[in-house]
C-alpha positions in Angstrom: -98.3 0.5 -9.8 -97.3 1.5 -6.1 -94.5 3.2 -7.6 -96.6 5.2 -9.6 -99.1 6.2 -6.6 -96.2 7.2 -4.2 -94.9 9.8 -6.4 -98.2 10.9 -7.8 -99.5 11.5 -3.7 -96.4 13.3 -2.8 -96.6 15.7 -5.9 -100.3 16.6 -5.3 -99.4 17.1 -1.4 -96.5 19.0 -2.1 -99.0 21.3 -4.8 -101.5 21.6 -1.9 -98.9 23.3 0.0 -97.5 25.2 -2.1 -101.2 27.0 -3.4 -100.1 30.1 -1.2 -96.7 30.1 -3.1 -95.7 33.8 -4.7 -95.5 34.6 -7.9 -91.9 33.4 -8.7 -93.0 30.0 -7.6 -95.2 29.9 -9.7 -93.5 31.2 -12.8 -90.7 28.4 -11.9 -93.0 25.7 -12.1 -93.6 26.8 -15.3 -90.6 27.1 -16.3 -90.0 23.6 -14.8 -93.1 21.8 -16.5 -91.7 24.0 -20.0 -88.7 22.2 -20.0 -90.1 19.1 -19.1 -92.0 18.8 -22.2 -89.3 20.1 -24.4 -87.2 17.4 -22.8 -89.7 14.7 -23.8 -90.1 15.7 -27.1 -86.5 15.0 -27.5 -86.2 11.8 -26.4 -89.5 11.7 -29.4 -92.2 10.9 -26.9 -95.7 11.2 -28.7 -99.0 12.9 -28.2 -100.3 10.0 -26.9 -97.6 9.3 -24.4 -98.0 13.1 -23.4 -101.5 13.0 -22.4 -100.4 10.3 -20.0 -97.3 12.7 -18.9 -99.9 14.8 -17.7 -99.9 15.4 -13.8 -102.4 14.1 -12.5 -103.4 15.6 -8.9 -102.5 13.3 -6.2 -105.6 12.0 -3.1 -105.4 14.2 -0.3 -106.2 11.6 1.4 -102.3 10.1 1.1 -100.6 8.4 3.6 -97.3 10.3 2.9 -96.5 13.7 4.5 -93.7 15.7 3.6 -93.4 18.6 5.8 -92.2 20.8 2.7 -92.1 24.5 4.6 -89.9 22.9 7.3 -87.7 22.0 4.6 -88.3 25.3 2.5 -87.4 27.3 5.5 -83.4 25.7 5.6 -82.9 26.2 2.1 -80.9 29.1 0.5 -82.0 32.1 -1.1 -80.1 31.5 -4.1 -83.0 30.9 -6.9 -81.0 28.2 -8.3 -81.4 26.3 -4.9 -84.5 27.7 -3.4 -86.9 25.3 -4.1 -87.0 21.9 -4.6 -86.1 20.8 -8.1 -88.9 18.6 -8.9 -89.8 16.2 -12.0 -92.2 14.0 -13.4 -91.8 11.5 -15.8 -94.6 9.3 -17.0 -92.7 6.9 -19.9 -95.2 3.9 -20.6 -97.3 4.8 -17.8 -94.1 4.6 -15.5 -93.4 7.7 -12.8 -90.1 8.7 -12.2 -89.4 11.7 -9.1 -86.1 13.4 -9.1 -84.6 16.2 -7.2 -81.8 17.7 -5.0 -83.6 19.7 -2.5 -81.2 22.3 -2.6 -77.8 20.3 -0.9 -75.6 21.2 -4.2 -74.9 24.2 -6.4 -74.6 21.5 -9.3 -74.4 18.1 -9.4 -71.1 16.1 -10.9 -71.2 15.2 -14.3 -72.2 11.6 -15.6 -70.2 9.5 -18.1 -71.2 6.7 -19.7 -73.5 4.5 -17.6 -75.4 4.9 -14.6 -75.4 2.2 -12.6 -78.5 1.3 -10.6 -80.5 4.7 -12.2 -84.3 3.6 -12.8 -85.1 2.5 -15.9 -86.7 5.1 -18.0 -89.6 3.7 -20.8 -88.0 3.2 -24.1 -84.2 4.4 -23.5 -83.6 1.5 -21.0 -81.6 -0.5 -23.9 -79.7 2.5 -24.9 -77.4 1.5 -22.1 -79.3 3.9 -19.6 -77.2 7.0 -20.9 -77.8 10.3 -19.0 -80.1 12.6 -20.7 -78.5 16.1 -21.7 -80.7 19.1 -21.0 -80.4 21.8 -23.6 -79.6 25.7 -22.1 -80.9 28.8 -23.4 -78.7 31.7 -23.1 -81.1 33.9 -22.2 -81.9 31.8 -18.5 -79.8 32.9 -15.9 -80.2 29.1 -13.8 -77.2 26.4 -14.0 -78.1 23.0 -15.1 -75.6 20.6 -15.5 -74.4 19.7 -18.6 -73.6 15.9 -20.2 -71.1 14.9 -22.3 -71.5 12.6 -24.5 -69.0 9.6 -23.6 -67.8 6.4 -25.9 -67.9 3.2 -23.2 -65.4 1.5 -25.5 -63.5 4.6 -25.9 -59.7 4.8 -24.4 -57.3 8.4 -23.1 -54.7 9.3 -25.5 -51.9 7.4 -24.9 -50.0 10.4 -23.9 -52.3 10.8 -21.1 -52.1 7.3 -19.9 -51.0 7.2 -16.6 -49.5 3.4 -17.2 -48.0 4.5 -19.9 -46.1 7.7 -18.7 -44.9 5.6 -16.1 -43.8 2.5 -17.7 -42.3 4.9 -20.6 -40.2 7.3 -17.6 -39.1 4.0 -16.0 -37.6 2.7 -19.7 -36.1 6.3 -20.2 -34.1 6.0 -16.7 -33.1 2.3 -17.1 -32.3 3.6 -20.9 -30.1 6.3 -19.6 -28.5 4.2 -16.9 -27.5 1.5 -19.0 -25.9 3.8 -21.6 -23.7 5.8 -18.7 -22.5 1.9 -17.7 -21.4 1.1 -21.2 -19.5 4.7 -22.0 -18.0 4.2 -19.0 -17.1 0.6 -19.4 -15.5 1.7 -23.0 -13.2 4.2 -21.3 -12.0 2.0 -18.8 -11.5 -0.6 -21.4 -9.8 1.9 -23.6 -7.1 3.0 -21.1 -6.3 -0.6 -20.0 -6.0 -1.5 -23.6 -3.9 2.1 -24.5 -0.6 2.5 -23.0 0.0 5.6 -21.3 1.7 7.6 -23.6 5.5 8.7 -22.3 6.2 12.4 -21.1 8.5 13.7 -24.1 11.9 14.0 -22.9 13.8 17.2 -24.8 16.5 15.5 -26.3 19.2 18.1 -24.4 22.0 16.4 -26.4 20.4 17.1 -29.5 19.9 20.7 -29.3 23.6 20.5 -27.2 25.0 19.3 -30.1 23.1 21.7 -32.7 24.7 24.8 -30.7 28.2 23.4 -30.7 27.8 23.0 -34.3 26.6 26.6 -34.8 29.4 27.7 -32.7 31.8 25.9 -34.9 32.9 23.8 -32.0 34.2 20.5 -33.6 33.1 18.2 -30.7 33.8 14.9 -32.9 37.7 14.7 -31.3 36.0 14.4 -28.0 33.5 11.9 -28.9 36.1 9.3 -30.5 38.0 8.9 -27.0 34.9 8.9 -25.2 33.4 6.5 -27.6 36.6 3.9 -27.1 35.7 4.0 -23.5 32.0 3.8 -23.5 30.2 3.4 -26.6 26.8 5.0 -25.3 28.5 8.6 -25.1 27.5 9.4 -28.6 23.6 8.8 -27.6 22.4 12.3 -27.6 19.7 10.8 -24.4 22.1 8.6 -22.8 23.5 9.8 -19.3 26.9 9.0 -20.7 26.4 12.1 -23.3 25.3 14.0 -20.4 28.9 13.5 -18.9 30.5 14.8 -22.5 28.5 17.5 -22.0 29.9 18.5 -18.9 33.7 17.7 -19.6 33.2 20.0 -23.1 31.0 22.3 -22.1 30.9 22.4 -18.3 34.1 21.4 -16.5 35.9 24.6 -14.7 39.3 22.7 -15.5 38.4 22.6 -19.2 40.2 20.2 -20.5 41.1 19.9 -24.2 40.5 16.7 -26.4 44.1 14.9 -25.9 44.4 15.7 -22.6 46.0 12.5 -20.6 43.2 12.6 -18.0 40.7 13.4 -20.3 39.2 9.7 -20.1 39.8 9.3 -16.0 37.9 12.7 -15.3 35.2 11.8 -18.0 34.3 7.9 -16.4 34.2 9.7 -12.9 32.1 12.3 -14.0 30.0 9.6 -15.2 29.6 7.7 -12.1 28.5 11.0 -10.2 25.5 11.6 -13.2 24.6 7.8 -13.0 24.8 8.0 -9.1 23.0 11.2 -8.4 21.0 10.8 -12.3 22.4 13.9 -12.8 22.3 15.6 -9.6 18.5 14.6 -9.0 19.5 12.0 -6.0 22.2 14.0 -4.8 24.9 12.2 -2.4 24.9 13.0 1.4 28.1 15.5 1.2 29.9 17.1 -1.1 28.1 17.2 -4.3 28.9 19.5 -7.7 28.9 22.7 -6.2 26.7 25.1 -6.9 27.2 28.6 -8.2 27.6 30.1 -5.1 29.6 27.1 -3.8 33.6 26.6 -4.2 35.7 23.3 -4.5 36.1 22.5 -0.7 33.0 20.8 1.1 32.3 19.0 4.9 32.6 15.7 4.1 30.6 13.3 6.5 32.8 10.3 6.8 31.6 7.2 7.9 32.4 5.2 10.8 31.6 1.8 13.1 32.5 1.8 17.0 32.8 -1.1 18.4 29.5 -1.8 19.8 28.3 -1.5 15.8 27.2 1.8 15.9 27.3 3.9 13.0 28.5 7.3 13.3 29.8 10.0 10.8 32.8 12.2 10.8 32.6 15.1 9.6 36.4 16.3 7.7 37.6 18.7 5.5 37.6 17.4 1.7 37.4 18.6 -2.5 33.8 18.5 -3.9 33.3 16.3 -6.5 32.6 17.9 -10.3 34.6 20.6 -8.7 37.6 22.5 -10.9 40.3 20.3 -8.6 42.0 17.7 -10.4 39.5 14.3 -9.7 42.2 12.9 -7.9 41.7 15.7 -5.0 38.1 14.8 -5.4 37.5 13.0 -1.7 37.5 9.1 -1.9 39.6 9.1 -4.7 42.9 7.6 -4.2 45.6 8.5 -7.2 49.6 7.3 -7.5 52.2 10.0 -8.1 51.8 9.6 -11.9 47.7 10.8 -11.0 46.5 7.7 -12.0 43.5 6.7 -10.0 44.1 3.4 -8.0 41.0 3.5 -5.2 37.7 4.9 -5.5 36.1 4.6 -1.9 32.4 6.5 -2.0 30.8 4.6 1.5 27.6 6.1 3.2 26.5 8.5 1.1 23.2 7.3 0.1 23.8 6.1 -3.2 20.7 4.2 -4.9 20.5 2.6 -8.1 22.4 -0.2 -9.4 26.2 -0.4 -9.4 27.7 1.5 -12.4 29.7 -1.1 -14.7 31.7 2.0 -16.5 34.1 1.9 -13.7 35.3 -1.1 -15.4 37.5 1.0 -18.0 39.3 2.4 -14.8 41.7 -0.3 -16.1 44.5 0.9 -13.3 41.5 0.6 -10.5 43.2 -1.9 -7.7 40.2 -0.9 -5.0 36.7 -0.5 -5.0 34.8 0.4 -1.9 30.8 1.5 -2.2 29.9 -0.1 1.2 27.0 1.3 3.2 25.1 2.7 0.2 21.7 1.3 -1.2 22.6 -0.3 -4.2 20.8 -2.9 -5.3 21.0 -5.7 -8.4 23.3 -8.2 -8.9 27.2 -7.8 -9.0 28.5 -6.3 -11.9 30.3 -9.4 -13.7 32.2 -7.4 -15.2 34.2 -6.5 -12.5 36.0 -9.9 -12.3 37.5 -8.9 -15.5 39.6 -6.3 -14.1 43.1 -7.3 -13.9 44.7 -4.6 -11.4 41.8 -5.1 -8.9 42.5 -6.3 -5.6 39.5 -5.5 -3.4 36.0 -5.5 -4.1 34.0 -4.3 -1.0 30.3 -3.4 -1.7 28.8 -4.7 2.2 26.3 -2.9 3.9 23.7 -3.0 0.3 20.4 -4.5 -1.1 22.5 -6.7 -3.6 20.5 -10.0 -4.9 21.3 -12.9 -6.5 23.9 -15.4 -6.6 27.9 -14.8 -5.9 28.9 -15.2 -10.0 31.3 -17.3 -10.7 33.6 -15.8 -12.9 34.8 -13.9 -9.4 36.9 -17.2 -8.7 39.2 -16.4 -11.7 40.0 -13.5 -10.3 42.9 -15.0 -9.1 44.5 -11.2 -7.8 42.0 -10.2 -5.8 42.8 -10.3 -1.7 39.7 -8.5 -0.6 36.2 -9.5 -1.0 33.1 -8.4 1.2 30.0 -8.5 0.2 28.1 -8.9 3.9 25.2 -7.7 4.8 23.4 -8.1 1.7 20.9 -10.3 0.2 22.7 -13.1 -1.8 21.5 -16.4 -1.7 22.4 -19.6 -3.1 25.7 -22.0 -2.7 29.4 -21.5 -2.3 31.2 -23.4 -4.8 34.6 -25.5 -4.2 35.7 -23.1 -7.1 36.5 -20.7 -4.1 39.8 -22.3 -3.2 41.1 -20.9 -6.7 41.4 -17.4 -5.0 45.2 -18.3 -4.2 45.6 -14.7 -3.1 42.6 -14.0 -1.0 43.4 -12.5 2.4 40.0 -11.8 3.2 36.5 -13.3 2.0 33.7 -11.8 4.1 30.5 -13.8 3.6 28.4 -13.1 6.3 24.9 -11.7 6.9 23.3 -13.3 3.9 21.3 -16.6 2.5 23.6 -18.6 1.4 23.0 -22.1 2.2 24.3 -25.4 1.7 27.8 -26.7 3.5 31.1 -24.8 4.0 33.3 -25.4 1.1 36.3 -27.5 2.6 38.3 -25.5 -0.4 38.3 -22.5 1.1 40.8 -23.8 4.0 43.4 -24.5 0.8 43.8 -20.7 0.7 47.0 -20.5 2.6 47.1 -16.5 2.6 43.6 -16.2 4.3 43.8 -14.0 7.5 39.6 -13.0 7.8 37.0 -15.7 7.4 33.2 -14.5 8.0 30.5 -16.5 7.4 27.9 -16.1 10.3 24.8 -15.5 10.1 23.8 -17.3 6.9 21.8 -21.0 6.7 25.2 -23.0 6.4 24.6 -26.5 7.9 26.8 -29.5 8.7 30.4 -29.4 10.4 33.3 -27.5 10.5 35.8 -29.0 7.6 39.2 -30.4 9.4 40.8 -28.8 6.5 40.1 -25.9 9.2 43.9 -26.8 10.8 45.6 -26.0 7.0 45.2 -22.0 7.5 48.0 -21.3 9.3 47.9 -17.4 8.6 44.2 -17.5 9.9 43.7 -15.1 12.4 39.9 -14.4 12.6 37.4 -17.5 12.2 33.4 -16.4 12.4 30.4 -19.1 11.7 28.2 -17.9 14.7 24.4 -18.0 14.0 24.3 -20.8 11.1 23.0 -24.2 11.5 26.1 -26.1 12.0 26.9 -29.8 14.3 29.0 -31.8 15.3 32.2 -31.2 17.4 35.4 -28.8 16.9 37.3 -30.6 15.1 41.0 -30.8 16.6 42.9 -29.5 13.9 42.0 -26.0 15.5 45.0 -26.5 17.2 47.2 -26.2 14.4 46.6 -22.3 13.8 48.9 -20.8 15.3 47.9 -17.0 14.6 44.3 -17.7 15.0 43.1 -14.3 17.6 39.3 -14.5 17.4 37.0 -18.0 16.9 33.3 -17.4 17.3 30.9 -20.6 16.7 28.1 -19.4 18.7 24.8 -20.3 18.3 24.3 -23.2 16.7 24.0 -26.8 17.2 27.6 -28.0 17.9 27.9 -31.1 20.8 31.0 -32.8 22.2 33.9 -31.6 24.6 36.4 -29.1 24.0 39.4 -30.5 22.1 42.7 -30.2 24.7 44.5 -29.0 21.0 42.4 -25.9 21.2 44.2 -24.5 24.6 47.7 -24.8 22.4 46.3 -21.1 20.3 48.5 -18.9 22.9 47.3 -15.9 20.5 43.4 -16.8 21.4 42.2 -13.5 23.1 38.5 -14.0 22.0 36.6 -17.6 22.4 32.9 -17.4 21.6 31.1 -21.0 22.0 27.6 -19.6 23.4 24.3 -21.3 22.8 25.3 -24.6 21.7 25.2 -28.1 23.4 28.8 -28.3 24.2 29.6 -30.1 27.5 32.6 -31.8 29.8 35.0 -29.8 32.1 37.0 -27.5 31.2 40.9 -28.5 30.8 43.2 -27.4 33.5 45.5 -26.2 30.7 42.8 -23.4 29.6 45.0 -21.5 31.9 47.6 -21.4 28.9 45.7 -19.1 27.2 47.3 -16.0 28.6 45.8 -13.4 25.8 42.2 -14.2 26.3 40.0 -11.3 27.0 36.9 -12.5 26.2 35.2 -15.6 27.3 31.7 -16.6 26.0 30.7 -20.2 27.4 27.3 -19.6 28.6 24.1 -21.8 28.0 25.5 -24.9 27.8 26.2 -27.8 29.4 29.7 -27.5 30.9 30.4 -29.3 34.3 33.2 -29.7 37.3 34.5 -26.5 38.8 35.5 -23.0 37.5 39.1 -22.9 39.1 41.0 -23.2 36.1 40.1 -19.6 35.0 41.9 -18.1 38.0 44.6 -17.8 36.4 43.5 -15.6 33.4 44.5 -12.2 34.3 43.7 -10.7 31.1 39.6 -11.3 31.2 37.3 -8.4 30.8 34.3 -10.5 30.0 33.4 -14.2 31.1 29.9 -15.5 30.5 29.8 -18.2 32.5 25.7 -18.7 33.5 23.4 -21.4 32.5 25.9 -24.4 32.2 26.2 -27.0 35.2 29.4 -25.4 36.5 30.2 -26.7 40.5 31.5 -24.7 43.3 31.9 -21.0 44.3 33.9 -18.7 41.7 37.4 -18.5 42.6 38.3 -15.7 45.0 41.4 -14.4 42.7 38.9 -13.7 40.1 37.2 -11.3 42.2 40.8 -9.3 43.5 40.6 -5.9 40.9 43.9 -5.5 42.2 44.9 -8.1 39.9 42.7 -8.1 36.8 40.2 -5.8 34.9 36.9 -7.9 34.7 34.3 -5.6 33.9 31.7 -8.5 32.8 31.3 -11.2 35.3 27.6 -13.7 35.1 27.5 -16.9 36.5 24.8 -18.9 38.5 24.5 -17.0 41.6 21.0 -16.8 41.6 19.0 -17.8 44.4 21.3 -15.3 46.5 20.8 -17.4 49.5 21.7 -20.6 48.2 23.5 -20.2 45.0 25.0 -23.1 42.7 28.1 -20.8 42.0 28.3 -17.8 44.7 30.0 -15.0 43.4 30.5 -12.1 45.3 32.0 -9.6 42.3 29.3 -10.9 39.6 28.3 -8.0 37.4 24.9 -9.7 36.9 23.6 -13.4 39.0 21.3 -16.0 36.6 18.2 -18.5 37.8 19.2 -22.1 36.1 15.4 -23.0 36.6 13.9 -19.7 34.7 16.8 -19.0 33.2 16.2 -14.9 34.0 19.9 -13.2 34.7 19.5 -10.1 37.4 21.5 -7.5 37.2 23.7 -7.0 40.4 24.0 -3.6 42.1 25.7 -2.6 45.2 23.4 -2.9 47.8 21.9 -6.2 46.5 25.5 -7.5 46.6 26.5 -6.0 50.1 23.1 -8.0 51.4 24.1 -11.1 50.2 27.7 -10.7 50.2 
């Protein structure tokens, strides 16, 4: 076999070079042949197989030469990697050469098979396992050891690297999904729980447990507050809280059959609703406190003329103070003490309004404007026979006006502006006989204006601007003879004025502007000699105006501006009594009269008309407060020098 011939010529070369070797050389191949043998006896090689295991000397007359001292001379001086590691093995006459020639301390250990390792004699169907080489202790070289290895053989699963990762990745997902269901229970559980109340000490209780210890006999009270309002004997009720005070509390310390035992306890009330027992306190004069006395700065409230809201501040008697409650301030009282107004405005009230006061069965006015109450009307209040005005403007009230209110039949005063009621005015209205003043304005109502309310032949004050009121003005208009103030400005009303305006003779103020009224003025309208204040601004009223506007000797104020009035302006020269005339934006001819520019005849403070261009105005006027552009409809101020320029 070639095979066989290459490895027998190189191990005879390399023992003809090696003759001069020392001793040790010698004694390793000794050692190396030794083990050899004891090697092949363990794989159970026999006799006869030996004999052919023997080495047999190689030609020197070889083709192959290995330079062996060249590579003797790079190896190490370790024994265990001085020389080549050399061996033969003849299995069924086959030669196998193997070696490291000193390149590593050890080889790496072999498991299982050995792919592409030559084919050893009779072990080449034992899968071509690696052969272990046995050790004795007493040798100081390293061989590598084998180990014997199962093919079919698998790790513990606890070492699997698959499995630790599969099984961490469960654990996580595990863990996640059980956070997102704990968590998903506690939010389920509080949306499905109600959030269990703060326990409120039950002061009345314990109130009523010390009283008893102190052999106070409190039930003589509690029957006349009872008859009054049957929540006083609720130990929680804010009503009890007010028992508590006149019993307990009160510096004038009443006893229980006092006469103003049941006025002082129903105002004592409405303070502890107001403030819920002094925790929204009022903007002045409040209980005092200890170090406080009866008297207080009380801001008043007040409206200038230009609608600004100021506040007064005056003298006055603290409420829950030892002063009788008819000192308190805003409490008004008749010389037998009996309360007969109860006027609490701007003081920052919230809440709804109380419905207690309704027992104040003497009560003939009730003011709470300018506060922030908010809720419906108190119904209740229309039961009250003595009352005369109602006057809660200037709230947040809601709803619709209730109708029982229209059986009132004494009440003169009612104002509820500025608030938020919506809804329709019934014809019910006209039952008010005795109404004097009915102040609607600044709400929602819709609908038409109720031709029964001109049937109340006492009204003075009518005020229903700024609300969504559409259609015309009822000619029922001309039956209030003891009308004095008329206001529908800002609604959504047509048509013309009707004629019958004429007819009120006591009418002072009419305001109609904006809206969307047409037609000329009526020549019955110039016949009101009391007229000092004519609003018709913003509308789409047009014609001339009548020579006999001039009758109107009392008007002062004179709003006629954006709309489309024609012919000349010299029928206002003879109003001496304008302060204000808005005349710009119509299609008024002609220069303004000259008289109305002589201050040493009249006071006109407001003068506009179209004197814009300066150069070539459509009405020059050389005392105009303030000149308007018909095209742009832009009004510029006039100063001095502008007017000196021009002028």
């Amino acid at each position: 076999d070639p095979a066989d011939n290459y490895y027998e010529s190189k191990f005879e070369s390399l023992a003809n070079k090696n003759n001069d070797r020392s001793r040790d050389d010698e004694e390793y191949f000794s050692r190396l042949n030794r083990k050899v043998q004891e090697n092949e006896n363990a794989v159970g090689l026999n006799s006869s197989d030996q004999n052919n295991d023997e080495m047999d000397p190689v030609s020197k007359n070889t083709e192959f030469d290995y330079d062996y001292e060249e590579d003797y001379q790079n190896t190490s001086a370790d024994v265990g990697n001085t020389y080549d590691m050399e061996m033969e093995a003849q299995v069924q006459n086959q030669t196998v050469m193997v070696g490291d020639h000193g390149r590593a301390v050890a080889p790496e250990p072999q498991y299982g098979q050995t792919p592409g390792a030559p084919v050893v004699g009779g072990i080449a169907g034992d899968d071509q396992l690696a052969v272990a080489i046995a050790i004795e202790e007493e040798e100081d070289e390293y061989y590598q050891s084998a180990t014997i290895y199962d093919p079919a053989a698998k790790p513990p699963f606890l070492k699997n690297r698959r499995f630790r990762l599969y099984a961490g990745s469960g654990l996580c997902v595990c863990l996640a999904m059980t956070a997102l269901i704990i968590t998903s229970i506690i939010l389920f559980r509080e949306q499905l729980v109600p959030p269990v109340p703060e326990i409120d000490l039950d002061r009345g209780a314990i109130w009523e447990a010390q009283m008893k210890e102190d052999n106070i006999d409190i039930e003589k009270w509690f029957i006349q507050f009872e008859s009054a309002v049957p929540s006083a004997s609720n130990t929680m009720s804010i009503a009890h809280r007010a028992a508590r005070w006149i019993i307990s509390e009160d510096p004038m310390k009443l006893n229980s059959y006092a006469g103003n035992l049941i006025q002082r306890y129903l105002l004592a009330l409405f303070y502890f609703t107001t403030t819920n027992d002094g925790e929204r306190p009022w903007r002045s004069c409040n209980k005092p406190k200890s170090d406080e006395n009866s008297t207080c700065i009380h801001e008043r409230f007040s409206r200038v003329a230009n609608d600004t809201i100021t506040y007064e501040p005056d003298d006055a008697i603290r409420w829950m103070s030892e002063e009788h409650e008819c000192n308190w301030v805003g409490n008004i009282c008749d010389d037998n003490l009996k309360l007969r107004a109860l006027h609490v405005m701007a003081q920052n009230i919230t809440g709804t309004i109380p419905e207690d006061l309704v027992n104040l069965s003497l009560l003939q006015s009730l003011r709470l404007a300018y506060n922030n109450f908010t809720g419906p009307l108190p119904i209740v209040y229309a039961s009250m026979r003595q009352l005369l005005s109602l006057e809660v403007h200037g709230n947040n009230l809601t709803g619709t006006l209730p109708s029982e209110y229209f059986s009132a039949t004494l009440l003169q005063t009612l104002n509820i502006i500025d608030n938020k009621f919506t809804g329709t005015i019934s014809n019910d209205i006209g039952k008010l006989e005795n109404l004097k003043g009915l102040h609607l304005a600044d709400n929602y109502f819709t609908g038409t204006i109720p031709s029964d309310i001109f049937k109340l032949e006492y009204l003075a004050f009518l005020q229903l601007q700024e609300n969504i009121f559409h259609g015309t003005i009822p000619t029922e208009i001309g039956n209030m003879l003891q009308l004095q103030e008329f206001r529908c400005e800002a609604n959504q009303l047509t048509g013309p004025l009707p004629s019958e305006i004429g007819l009120m003779n006591n009418l002072v103020d009419f305001r109609a502007s904006l809206n969307k009224m047409t037609g000329t003025l009526p020549n019955e309208l110039y016949t009101n000699s009391y007229l000092g204040r004519l609003e018709l601004y913003s509308n789409y009223f047009s014609g001339t105006l009548d020579p006999r506007i001039s009758q109107l000797k009392e008007l002062t104020y004179l709003y006629l501006s954006r709309n489309q009035f024609t012919g000349n302006m010299t029928s206002l020269e003879s109003l001496y009594r304008l302060k204000l005339a808005w005349l710009h934006l119509n299609q008024f001819e002609g220069s303004l009269p000259e008289k109305m520019c002589d201050k040493s005849q009249r006071q006109i403070e407001i003068l506009q008309t179209d004197c814009f261009p300066l150069k070539t105005p459509p009405n020059a006027c050389p005392c105009c407060s303030a000149c308007c552009d018909r095209s742009t409809e832009i009004c510029l101020i006039m100063d001095d020098d502008l007017k000196y320029n021009f002028f």
